[in-house]
TORLUMZA-287328 format. One record per residue (C-alpha): residue number from 1; residue in three letters; z, x, y. Coordinates in pm, 1 decimal. Layout:
// TORLUMZA-287328
SITE, NUM, ALA, Z, X, Y .
...
***
This chain:
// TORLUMZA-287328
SITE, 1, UNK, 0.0, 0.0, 0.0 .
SITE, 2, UNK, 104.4, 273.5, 245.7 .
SITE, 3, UNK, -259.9, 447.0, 150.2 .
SITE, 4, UNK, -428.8, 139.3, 233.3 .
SITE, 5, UNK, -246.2, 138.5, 597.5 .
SITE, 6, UNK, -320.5, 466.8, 698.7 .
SITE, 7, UNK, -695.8, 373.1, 562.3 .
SITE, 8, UNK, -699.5, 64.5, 779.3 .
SITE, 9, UNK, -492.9, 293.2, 1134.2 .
SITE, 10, UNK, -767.2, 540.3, 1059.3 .
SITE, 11, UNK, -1059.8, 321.1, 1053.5 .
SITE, 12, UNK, -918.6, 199.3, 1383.5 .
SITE, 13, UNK, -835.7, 489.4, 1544.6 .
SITE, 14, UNK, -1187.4, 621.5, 1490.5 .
SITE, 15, UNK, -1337.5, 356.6, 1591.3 .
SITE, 16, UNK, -1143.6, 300.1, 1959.5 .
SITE, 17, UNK, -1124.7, 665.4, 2030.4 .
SITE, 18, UNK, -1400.3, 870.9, 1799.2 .
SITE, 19, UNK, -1271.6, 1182.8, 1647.7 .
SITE, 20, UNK, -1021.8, 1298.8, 1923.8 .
SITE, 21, UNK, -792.1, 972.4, 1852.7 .
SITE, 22, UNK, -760.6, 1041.3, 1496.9 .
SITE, 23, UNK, -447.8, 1251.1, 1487.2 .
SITE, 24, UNK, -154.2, 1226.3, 1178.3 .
SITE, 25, UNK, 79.5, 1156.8, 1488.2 .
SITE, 26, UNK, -94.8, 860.3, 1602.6 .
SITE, 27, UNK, -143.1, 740.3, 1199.5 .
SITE, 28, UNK, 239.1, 766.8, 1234.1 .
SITE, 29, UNK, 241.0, 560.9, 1495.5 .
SITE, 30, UNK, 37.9, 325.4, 1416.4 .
SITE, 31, UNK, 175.0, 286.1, 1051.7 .
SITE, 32, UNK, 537.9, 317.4, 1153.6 .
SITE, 33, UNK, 542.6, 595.7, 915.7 .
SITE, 34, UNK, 743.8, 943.4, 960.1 .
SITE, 35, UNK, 421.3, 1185.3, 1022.1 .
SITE, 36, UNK, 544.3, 1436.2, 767.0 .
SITE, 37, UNK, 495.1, 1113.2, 530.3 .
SITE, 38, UNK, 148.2, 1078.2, 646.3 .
SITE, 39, UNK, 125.3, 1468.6, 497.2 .
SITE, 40, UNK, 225.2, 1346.4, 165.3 .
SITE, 41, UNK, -103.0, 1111.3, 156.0 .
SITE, 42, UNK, -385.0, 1358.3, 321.4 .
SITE, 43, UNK, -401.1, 1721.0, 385.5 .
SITE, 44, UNK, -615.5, 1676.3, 649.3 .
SITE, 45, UNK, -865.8, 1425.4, 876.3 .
SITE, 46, UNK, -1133.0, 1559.0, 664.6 .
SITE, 47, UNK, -916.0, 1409.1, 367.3 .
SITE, 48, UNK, -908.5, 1133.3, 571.7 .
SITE, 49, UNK, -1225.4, 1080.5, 626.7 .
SITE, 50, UNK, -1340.4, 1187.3, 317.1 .
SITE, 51, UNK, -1144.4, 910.2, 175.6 .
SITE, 52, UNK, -1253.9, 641.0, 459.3 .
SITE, 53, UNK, -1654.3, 681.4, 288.6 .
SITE, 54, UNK, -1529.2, 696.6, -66.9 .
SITE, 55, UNK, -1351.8, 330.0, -1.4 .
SITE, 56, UNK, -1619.4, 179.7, 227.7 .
SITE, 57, UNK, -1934.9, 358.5, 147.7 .
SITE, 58, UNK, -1969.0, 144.2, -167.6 .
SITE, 59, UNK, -1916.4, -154.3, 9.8 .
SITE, 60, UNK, -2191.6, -104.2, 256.1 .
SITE, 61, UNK, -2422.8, -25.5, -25.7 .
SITE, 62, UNK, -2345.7, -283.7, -197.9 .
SITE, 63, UNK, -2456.5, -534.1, 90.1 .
SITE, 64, UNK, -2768.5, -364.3, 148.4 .
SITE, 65, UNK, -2834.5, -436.0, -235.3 .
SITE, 66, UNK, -2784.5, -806.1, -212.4 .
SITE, 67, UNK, -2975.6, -835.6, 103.9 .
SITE, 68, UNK, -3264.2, -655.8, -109.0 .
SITE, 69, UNK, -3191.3, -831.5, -397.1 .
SITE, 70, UNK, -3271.8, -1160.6, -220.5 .
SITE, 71, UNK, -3600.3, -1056.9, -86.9 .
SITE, 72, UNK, -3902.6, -1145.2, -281.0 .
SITE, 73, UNK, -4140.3, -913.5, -222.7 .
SITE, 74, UNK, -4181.5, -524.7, -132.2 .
SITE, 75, UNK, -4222.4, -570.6, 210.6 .
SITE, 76, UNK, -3948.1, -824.0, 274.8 .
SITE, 77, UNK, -3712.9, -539.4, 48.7 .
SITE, 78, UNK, -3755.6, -260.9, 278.6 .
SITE, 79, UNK, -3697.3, -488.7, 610.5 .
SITE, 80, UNK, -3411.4, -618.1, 414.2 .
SITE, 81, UNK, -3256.3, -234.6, 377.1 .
SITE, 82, UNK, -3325.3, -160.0, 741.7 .
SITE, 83, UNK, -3163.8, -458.8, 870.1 .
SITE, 84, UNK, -2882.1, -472.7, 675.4 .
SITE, 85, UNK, -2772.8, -158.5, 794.8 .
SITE, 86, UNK, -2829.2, -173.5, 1141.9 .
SITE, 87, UNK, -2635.4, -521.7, 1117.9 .
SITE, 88, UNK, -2335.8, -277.0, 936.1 .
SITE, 89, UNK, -2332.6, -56.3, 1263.5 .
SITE, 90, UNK, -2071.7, -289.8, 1441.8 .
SITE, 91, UNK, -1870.0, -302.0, 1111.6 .
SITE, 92, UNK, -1542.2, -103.0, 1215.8 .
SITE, 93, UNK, -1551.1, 23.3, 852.3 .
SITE, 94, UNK, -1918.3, 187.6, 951.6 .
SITE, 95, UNK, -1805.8, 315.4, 1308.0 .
SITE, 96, UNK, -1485.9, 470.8, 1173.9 .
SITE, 97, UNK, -1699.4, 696.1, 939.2 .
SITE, 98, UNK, -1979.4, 766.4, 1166.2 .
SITE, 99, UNK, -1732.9, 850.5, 1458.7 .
SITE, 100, UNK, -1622.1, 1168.1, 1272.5 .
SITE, 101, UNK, -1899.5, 1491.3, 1292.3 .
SITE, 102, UNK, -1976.4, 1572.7, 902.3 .
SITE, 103, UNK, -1927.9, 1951.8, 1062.3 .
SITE, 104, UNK, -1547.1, 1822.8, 1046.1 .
SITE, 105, UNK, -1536.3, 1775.7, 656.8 .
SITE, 106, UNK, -1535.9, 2057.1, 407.7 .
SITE, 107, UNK, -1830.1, 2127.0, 154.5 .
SITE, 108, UNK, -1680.5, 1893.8, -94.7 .
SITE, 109, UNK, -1707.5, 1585.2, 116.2 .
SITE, 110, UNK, -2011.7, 1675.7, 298.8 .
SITE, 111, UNK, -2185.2, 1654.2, -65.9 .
SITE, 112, UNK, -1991.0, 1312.2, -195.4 .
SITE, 113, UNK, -2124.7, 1167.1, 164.1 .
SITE, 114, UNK, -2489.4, 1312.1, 68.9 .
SITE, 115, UNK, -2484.9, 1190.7, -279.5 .
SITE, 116, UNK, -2353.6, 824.6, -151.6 .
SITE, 117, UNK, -2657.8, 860.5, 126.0 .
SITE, 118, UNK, -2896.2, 930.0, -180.8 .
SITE, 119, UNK, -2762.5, 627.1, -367.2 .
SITE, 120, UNK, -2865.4, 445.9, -73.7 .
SITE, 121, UNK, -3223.3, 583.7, -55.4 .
SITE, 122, UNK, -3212.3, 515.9, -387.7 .
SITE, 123, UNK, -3268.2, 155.6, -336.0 .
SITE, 124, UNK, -3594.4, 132.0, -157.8 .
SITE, 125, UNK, -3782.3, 402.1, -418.1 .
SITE, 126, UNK, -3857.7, 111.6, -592.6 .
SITE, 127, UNK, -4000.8, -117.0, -329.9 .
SITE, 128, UNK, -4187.3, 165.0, -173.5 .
SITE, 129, UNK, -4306.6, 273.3, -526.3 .
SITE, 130, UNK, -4443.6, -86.7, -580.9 .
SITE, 131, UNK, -4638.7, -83.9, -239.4 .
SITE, 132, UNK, -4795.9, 232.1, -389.7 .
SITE, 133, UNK, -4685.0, 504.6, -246.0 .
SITE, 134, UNK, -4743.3, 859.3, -399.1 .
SITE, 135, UNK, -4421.9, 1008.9, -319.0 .
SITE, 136, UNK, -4185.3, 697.1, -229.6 .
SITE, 137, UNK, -3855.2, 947.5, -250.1 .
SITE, 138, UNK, -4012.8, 1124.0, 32.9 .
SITE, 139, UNK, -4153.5, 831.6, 176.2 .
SITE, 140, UNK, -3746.2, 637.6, 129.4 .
SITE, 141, UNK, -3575.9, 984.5, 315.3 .
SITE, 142, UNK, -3789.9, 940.3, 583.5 .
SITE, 143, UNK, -3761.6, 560.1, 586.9 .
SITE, 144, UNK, -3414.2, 642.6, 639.4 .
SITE, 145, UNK, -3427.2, 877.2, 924.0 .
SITE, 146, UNK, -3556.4, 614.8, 1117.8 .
SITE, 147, UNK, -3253.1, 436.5, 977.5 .
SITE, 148, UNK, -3024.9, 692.2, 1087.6 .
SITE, 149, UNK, -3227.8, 719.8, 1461.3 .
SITE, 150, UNK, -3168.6, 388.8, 1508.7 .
SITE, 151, UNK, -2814.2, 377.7, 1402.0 .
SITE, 152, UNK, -2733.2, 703.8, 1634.2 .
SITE, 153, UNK, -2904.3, 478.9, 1890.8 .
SITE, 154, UNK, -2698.8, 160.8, 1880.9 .
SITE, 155, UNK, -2385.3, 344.8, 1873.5 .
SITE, 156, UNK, -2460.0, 550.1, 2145.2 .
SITE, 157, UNK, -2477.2, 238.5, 2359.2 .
SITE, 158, UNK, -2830.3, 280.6, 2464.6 .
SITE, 159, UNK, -3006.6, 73.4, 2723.0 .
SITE, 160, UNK, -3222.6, -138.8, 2453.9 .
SITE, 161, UNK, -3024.0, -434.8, 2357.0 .
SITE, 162, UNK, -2934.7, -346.6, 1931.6 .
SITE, 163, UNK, -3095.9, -635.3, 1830.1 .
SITE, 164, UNK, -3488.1, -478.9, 2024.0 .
SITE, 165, UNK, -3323.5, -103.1, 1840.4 .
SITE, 166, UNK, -3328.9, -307.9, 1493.3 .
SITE, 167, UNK, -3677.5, -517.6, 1539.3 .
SITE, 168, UNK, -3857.2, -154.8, 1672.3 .
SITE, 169, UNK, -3733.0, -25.1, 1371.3 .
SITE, 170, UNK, -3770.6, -280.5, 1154.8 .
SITE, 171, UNK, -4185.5, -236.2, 1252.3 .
SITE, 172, UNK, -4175.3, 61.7, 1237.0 .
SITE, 173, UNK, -4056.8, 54.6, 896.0 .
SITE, 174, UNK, -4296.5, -206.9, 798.1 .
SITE, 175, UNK, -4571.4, -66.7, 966.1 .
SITE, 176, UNK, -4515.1, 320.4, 858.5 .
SITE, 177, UNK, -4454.4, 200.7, 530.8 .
SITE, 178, UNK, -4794.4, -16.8, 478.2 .
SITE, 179, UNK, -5032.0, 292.3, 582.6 .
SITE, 180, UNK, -4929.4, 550.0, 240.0 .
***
């Protein structure tokens, strides 16, 4: 139980105040723990964080699957993927995660976050493969750069509106995608 509250401080914590705010005095704080307490759960933010993507990262893929899942063809998969997680970027679970730099984490995490990202691409090899695309691994990775451009861009609190971020990327998804 005490895990899960320093989970659900951190998430918050990142999310208000970005990496800065994430401190084991202020998951004290916030958890009405002693901080030497907070020592005996994580060793560090990294641990912290590390832990933040192993609860939620599942999660998020999981909801891109079902939106894909419910789409009936190709096409309507791979706008499926990109919306769903452009929709997950106000998710406090999402911003907590993205608000710390992977330079932060040590080697170990930075490769469980990778391999959770490649479970993700994952997903849409299919639906490119099935449009006909030679190389739809490649094609997916850079599918999701424009993912990850557009996600950088909505939290950054650009001057589009996220909802024009997710339609430009959304075509050019669809469009990118149709000319392999």
């Amino acid at each position: 139980m005490q895990r899960g509250a320093l989970l659900e401080a951190a998430r918050s914590l990142l999310s208000e105040g970005g990496t800065e705010a994430l401190t084991f005095p202020a998951l004290a704080e916030r958890t009405g723990l002693a901080r030497s307490s907070v020592y005996e759960y994580f060793r560090s933010r990294a641990a912290v964080v590390e832990e933040l993507c192993a609860v939620d990262f599942p999660v998020w893929a999981a909801e891109v699957e079902a939106a894909m899942e419910r789409a009936d063809t190709p096409e309507a998969k791979i706008e499926a993927y990109v919306r769903r997680q452009l929709a997950l970027v106000g998710d406090r679970r999402h911003r907590a995660v993205v608000a710390i730099s992977a330079g932060e984490l040590d080697a170990g995490a930075r490769e469980k976050i990778r391999a959770a990202h490649g479970g993700l691409i994952a997903m849409v090899v299919e639906a490119l493969g099935a449009l006909g695309h030679q190389q739809p691994r490649l094609t997916a990775m850079l599918l999701q750069g424009v993912v990850d451009a557009a996600v950088r861009r909505i939290e950054l609190g650009a001057a589009e509106d996220p909802e024009a971020i997710t339609e430009a990327a959304v075509a050019m998804a669809l469009d990118g995608v149709a000319r392999h």
